[in-house]
C-alpha positions as CSV (number, residue, x, y, z in Angstrom):
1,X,-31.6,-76.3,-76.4
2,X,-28.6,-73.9,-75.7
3,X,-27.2,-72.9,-79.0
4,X,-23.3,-74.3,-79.7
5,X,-20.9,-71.3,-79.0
6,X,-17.5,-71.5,-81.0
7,X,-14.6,-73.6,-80.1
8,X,-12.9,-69.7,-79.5
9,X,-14.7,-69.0,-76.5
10,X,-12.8,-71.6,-74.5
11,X,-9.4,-71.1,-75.5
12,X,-9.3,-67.2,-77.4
13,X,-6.0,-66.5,-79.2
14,X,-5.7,-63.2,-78.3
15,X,-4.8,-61.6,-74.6
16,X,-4.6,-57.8,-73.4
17,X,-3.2,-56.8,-70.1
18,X,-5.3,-54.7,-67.6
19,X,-3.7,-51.4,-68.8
20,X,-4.3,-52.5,-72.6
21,X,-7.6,-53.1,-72.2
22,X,-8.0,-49.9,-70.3
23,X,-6.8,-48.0,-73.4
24,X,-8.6,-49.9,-76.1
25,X,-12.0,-49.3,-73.7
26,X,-10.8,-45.8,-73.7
27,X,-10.2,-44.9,-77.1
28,X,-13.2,-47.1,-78.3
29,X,-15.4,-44.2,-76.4
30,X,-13.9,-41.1,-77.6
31,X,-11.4,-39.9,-75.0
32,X,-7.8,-40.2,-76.9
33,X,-9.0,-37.4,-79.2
34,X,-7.8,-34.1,-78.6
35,X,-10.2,-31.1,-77.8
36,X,-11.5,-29.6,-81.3
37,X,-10.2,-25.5,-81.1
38,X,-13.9,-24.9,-81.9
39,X,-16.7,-27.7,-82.2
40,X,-18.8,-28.4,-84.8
41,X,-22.1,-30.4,-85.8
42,X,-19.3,-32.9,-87.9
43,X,-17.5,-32.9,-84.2
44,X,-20.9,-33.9,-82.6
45,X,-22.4,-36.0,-85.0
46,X,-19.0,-38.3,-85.2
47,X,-18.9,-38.8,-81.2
48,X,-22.6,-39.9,-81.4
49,X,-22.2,-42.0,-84.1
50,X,-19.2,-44.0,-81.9
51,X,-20.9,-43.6,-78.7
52,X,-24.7,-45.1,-80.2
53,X,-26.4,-43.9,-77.5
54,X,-26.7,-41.0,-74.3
55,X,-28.7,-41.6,-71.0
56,X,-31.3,-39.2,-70.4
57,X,-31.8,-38.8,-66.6
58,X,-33.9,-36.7,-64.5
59,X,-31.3,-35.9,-62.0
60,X,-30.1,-32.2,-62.1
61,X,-27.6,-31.7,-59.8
62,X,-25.1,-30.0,-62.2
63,X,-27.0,-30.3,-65.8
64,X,-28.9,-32.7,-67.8
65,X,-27.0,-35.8,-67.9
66,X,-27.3,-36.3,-71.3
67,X,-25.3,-33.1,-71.8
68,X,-22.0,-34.5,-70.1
69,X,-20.5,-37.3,-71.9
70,X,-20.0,-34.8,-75.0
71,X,-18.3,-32.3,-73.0
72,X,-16.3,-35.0,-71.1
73,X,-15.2,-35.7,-74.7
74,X,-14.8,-32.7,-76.7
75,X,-14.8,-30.3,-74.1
76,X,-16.8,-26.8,-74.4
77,X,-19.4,-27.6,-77.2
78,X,-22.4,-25.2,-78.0
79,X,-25.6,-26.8,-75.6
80,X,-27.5,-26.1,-79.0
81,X,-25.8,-28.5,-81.1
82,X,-27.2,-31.3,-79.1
83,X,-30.2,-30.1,-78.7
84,X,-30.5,-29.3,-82.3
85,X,-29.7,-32.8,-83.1
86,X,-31.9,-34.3,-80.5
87,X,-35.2,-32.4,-80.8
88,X,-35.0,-29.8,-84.5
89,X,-37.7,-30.1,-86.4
90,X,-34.9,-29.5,-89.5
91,X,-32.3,-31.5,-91.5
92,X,-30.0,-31.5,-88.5
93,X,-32.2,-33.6,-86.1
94,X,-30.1,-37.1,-86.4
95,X,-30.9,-38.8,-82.9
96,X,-34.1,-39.8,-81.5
97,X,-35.6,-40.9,-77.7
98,X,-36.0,-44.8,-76.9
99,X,-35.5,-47.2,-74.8
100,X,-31.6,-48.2,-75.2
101,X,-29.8,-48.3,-71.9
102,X,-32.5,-46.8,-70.0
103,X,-34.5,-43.4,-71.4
104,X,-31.8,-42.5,-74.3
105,X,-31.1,-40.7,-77.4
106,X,-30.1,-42.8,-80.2
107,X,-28.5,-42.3,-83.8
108,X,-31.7,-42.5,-86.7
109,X,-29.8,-44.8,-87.9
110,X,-30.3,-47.7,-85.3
111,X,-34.1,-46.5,-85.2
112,X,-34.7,-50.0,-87.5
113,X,-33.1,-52.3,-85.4
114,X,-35.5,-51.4,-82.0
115,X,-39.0,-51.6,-83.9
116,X,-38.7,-55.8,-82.6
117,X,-38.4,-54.4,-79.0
118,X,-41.2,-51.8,-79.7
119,X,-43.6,-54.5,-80.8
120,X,-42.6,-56.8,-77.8
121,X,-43.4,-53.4,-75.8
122,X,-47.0,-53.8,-77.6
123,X,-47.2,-57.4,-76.2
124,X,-46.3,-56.7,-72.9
125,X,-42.7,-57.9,-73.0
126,X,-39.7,-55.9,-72.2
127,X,-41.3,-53.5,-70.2
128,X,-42.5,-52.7,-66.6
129,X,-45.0,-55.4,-65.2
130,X,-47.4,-52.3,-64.3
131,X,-46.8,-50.8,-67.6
132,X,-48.2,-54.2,-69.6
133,X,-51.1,-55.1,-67.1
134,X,-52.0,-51.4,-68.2
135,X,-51.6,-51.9,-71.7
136,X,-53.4,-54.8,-71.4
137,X,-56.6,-53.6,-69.4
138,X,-56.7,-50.1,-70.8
139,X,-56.7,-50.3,-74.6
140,X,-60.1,-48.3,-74.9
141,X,-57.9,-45.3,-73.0
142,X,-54.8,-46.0,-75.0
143,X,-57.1,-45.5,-78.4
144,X,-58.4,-42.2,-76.9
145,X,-55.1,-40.6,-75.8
146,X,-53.7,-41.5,-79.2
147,X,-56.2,-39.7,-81.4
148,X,-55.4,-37.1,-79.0
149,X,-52.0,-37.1,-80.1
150,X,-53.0,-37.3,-83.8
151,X,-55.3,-34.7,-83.5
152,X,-53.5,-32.1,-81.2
153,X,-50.0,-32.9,-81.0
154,X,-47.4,-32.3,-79.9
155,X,-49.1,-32.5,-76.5
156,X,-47.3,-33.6,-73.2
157,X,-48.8,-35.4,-70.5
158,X,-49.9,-32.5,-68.4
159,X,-52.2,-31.2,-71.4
160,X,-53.6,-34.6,-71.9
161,X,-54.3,-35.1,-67.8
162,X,-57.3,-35.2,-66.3
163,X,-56.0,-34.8,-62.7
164,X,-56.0,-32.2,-60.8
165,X,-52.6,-32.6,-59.3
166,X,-49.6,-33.1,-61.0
167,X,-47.7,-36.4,-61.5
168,X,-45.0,-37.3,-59.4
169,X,-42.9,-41.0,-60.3
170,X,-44.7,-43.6,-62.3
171,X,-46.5,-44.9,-59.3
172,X,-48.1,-41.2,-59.4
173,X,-48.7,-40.8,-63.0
174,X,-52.0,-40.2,-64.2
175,X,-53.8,-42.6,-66.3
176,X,-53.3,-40.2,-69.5
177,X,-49.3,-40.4,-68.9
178,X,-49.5,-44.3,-68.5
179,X,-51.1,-44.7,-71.8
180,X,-48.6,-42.1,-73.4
181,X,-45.5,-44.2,-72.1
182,X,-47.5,-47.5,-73.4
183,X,-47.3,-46.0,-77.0
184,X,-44.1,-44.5,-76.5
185,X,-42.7,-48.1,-75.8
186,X,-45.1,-49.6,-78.4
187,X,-43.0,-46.7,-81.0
188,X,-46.9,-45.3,-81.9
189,X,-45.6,-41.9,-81.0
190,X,-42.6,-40.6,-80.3
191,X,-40.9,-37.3,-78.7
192,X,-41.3,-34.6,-81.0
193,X,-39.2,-32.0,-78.4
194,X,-39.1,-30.9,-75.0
195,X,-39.9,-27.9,-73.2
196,X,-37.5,-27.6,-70.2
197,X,-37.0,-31.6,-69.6
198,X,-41.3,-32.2,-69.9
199,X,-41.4,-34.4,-73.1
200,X,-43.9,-33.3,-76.0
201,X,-45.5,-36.4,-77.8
202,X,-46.7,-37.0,-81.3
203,X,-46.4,-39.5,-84.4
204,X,-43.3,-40.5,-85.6
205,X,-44.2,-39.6,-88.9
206,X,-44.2,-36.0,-88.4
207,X,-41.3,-36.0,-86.1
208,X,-38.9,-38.0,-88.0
209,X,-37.5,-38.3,-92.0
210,X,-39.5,-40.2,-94.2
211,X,-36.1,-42.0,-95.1
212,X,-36.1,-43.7,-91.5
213,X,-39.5,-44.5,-91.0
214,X,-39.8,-46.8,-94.2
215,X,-36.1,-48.3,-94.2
216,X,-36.7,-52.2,-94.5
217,X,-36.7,-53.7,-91.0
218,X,-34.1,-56.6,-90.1
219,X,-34.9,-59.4,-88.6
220,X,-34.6,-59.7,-85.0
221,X,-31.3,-61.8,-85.5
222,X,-30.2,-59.0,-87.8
223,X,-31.3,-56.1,-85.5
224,X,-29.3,-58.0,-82.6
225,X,-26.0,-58.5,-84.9
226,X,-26.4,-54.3,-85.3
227,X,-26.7,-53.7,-81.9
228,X,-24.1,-56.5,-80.3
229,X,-21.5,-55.0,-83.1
230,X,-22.0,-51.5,-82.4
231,X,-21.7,-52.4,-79.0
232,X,-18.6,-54.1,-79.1
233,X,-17.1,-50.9,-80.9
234,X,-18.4,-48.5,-78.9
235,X,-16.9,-50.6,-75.8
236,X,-13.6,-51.5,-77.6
237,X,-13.1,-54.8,-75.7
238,X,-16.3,-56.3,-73.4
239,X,-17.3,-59.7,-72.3
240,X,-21.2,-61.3,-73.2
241,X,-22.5,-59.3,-70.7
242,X,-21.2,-55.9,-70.9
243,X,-22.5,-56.0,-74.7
244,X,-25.8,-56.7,-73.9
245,X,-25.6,-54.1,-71.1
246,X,-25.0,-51.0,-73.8
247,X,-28.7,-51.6,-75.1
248,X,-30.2,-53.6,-72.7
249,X,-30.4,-56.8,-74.7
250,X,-31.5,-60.4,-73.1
251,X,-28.9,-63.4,-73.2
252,X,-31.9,-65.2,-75.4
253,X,-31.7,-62.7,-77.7
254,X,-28.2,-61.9,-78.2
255,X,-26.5,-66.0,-78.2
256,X,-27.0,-66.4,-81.6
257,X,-26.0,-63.2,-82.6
258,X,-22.6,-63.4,-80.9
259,X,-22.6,-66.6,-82.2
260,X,-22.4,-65.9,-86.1
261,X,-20.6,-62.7,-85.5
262,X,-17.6,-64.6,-84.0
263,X,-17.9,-67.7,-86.6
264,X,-18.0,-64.7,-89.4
265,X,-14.8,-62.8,-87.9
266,X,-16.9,-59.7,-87.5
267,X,-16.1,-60.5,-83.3
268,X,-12.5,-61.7,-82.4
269,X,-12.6,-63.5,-78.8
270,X,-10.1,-62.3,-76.5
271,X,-8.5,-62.9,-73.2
272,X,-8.4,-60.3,-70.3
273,X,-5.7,-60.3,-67.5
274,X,-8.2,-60.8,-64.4
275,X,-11.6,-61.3,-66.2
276,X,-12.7,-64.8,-65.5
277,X,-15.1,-64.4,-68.9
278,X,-13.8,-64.4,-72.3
279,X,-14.1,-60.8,-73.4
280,X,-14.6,-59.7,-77.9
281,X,-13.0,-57.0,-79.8
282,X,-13.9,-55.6,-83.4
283,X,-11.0,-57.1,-85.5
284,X,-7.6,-56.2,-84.5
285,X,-7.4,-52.8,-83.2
286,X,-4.5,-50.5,-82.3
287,X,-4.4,-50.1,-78.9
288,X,-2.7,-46.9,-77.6
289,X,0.4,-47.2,-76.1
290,X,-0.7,-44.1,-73.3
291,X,-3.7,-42.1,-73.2
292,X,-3.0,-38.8,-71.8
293,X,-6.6,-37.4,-71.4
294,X,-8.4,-36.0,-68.0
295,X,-12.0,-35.9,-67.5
296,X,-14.9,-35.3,-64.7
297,X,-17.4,-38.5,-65.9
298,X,-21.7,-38.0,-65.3
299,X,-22.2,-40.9,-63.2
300,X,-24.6,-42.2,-66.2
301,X,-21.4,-42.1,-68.7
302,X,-21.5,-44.8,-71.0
303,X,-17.7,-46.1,-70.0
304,X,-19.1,-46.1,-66.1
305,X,-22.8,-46.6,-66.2
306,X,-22.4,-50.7,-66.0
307,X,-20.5,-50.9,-62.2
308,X,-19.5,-54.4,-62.9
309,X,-17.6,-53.6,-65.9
310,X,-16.0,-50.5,-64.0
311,X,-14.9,-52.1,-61.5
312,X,-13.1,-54.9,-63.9
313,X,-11.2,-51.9,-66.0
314,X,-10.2,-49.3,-63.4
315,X,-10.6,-51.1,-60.1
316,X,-13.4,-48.5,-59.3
317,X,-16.1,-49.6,-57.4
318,X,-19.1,-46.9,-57.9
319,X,-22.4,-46.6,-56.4
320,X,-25.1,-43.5,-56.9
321,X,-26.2,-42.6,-53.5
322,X,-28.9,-40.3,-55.1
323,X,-31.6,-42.1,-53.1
324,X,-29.3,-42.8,-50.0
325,X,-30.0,-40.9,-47.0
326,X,-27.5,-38.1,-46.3
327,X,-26.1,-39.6,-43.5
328,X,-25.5,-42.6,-44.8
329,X,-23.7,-41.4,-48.1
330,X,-20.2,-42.0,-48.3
331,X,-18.9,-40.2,-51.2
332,X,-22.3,-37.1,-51.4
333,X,-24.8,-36.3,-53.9
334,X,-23.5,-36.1,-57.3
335,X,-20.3,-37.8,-57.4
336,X,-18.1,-37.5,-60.6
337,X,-15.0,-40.3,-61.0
338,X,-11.9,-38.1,-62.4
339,X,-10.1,-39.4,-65.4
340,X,-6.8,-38.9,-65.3
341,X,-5.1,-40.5,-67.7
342,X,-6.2,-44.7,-68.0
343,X,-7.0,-44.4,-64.7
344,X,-9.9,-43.2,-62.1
345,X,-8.2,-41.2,-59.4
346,X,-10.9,-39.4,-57.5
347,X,-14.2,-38.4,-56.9
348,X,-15.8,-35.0,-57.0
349,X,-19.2,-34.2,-55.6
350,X,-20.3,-31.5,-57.4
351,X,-23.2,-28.8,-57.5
352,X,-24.3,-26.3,-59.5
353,X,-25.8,-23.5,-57.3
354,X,-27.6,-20.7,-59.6
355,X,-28.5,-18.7,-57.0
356,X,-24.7,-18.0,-55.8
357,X,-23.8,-18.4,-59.5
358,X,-21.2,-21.1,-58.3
359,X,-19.7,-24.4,-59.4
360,X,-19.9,-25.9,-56.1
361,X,-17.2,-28.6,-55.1
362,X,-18.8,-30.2,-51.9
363,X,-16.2,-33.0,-51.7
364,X,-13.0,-34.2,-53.1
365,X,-12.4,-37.8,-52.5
366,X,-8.6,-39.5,-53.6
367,X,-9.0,-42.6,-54.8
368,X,-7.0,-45.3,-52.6
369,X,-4.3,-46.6,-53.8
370,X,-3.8,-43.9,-56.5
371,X,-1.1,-41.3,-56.7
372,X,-2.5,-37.7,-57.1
373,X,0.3,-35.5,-58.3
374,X,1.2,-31.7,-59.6
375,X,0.2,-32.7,-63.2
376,X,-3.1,-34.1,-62.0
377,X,-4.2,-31.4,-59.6
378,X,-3.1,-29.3,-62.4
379,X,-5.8,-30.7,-64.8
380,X,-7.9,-31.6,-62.8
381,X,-8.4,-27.0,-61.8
382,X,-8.5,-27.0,-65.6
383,X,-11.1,-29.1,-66.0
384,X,-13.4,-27.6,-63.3
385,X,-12.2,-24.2,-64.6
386,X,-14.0,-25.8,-67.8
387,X,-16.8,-27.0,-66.7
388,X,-18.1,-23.8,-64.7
389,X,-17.1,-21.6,-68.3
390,X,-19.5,-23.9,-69.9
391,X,-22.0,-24.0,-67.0
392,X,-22.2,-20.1,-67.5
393,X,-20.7,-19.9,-63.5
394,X,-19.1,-17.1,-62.8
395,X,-17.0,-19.0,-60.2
396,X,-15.9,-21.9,-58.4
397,X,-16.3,-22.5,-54.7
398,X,-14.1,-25.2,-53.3
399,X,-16.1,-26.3,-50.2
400,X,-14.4,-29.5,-48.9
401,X,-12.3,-29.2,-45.8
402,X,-10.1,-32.4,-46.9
403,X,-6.6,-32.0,-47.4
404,X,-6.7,-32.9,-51.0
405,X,-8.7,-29.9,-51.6
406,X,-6.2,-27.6,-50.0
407,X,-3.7,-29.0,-52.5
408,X,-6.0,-28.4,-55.6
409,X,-6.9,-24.9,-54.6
410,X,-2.4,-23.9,-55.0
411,X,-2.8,-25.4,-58.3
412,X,-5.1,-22.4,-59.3
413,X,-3.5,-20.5,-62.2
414,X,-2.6,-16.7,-60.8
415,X,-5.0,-15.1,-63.3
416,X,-7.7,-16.9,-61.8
417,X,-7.8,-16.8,-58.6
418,X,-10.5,-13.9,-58.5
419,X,-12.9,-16.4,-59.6
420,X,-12.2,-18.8,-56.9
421,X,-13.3,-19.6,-53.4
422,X,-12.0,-22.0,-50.8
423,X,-13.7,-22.7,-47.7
């Protein structure tokens, strides 16, 4: 029997306009800060904190995607803070690698409130249907690859492989790097680091503090009143479903927990010009009046990475065309929405080519509808000036014939034009 929602849901007392709730959404994920002068571990550690969780992804077109949300935020940060705080073996490790929205990297701190979804991993539940039938048929090889790990880790899949090939996507994976994913999902061992992006594997208690590992575990109710309110803080105004989207939660799971958290004021229900659901806010925030900020957004950015959602706040509608034939792309590669502003006005396919030690801009795409002016061309050379600093790219090659590009490439500062190319 469906659980009784509050009388709020169908008539909220609150309403925010589009552009409001553009700007809470906005400032609720970090972007009405101002660049630190020179970023710190305090910096870092308070962005992750807000944001709860990054999106690891193999895709490598420009960097790591886990590496770009924090730059879209603070701007030039040292690669080895994050790295430090993903993978150290020290006092300054504060994240760990689990299952949140996809592959991520999560604050210690929420490590309690997934140990329910890594024993429904253990019964099959939650995971891929070729992942369970595995767990379920090959527990005598699961047994020998984790005494393995307890024995010689931290060990990767390749060490632990008995193939001669080496894997390809999970419908390649050897039988060794099935069982490690089982008990990666099942929280019996954990990432201990990485070497390049190839995860090494061992036990989580010799990876992470003793502190975390025997906190007291909330109940799954509890655990999904965490997660649904960290959500809605991160998100700074979301419907049902975009707050079970941030961690992947089911609508089973989660009813009860929105439930209490609106009945206990924790949630305040809330109307949004043009969305047809009710949407929830953390108390009563302070909504900036203009956000003046300009960013180039990883397509797996938490503000973007649920399309729905994206499409309802910015009128963006954004696809990955990763796995799309090339000509049948419309937009190219890597494509990065530009934030100008509260508003998405473009799109940037962008490389990073090594070889030609280049920040390669393939395409420039205007967003319809949007006005791109002086002041947005203006930041929008900055921020690519920026981003090939950071990416150690001694310059930028501006490859797209469109006119848009020929507009960008006058707003390159004098001083700088040595470094830049235009097709």
């Amino acid at each position: 029997m469906p659980i009784r929602m509050p009388e709020a849901l169908s008539s909220p007392p609150h309403s925010l306009s589009q552009a409001q709730a553009r700007r809470l959404a906005l400032k609720a994920q970090g972007f009405t800060s101002p660049h630190p002068q020179s970023i710190n571990r305090g910096h870092l550690r308070r962005l992750l904190d807000r944001l709860g969780v990054l999106q690891i992804d193999s895709v490598n077109a420009l960097t790591r995607s886990h590496y770009l949300p924090t730059f879209a935020r603070l701007g030039a940060y040292p690669w080895r803070l994050l790295d430090e705080a993903s993978w150290s073996a020290n006092r300054h490790r504060y994240l760990f690698e689990y299952w949140g929205h996809e592959a991520s990297l999560l604050p210690l701190s929420l490590y309690p409130a997934f140990r329910w979804r890594m024993r429904d991993a253990r019964d099959g539940i939650g995971i891929y249907r070729h992942l369970a039938r595995f767990g379920r048929e090959r527990q005598e090889l699961i047994a020998r690859v984790s005494a393995s790990v307890r024995e010689h880790g931290p060990v990767s899949a390749g060490a632990l492989s008995t193939r001669d090939t080496p894997a390809g996507q999970w419908w390649d994976w050897s039988d060794e790097k099935l069982a490690l994913e089982w008990l990666f999902a099942a929280g019996e061992i954990t990432v201990a680091h990485r070497r390049g992006f190839e995860r090494r594997y061992d036990l989580p208690e010799r990876v992470l503090p003793e502190s975390v590992l025997e906190a007291a575990e909330p109940t799954r109710l509890e655990a999904h009143r965490q997660l649904m309110k960290h959500s809605a803080s991160a998100q700074g105004v979301a419907t049902e479903k975009d707050l079970r989207d941030y961690f992947r939660l089911s609508p089973r799971d989660t009813r009860e927990a929105l439930h209490t958290l609106i009945e206990e004021g924790c949630l305040t229900p809330v109307s949004v010009e043009g969305w047809r659901q009710t949407a929830f806010m953390v108390g009563e925030p302070v909504i900036p009046r203009t956000v003046t900020t300009s960013a180039l957004l990883s397509p797996f950015d938490s503000l973007i990475w649920y399309r729905e959602r994206t499409e309802r706040l910015f009128g963006f509608r954004y696809r990955l065309e990763f796995y799309t034939p090339a000509h049948k792309r419309r937009f190219g590669y890597y494509v990065m929405p530009f934030l100008f502003g509260d508003r998405l006005i473009a799109r940037v396919d962008l490389r990073s080519r090594r070889g030609e030690d280049e920040l390669k801009v393939l395409a420039l795409h205007p967003e319809p509808g949007q006005t791109i002016g002086d002041d947005a061309l203006s930041a929008l050379a900055d921020r690519l000036e920026a981003l090939a600093n950071w990416l150690a790219l001694g310059r930028i090659h501006l490859a797209c014939p469109r006119p848009l590009a020929s507009s960008l490439a006058r707003h390159w500062p004098l001083d700088r034009q040595n470094r830049f190319a235009l097709a």
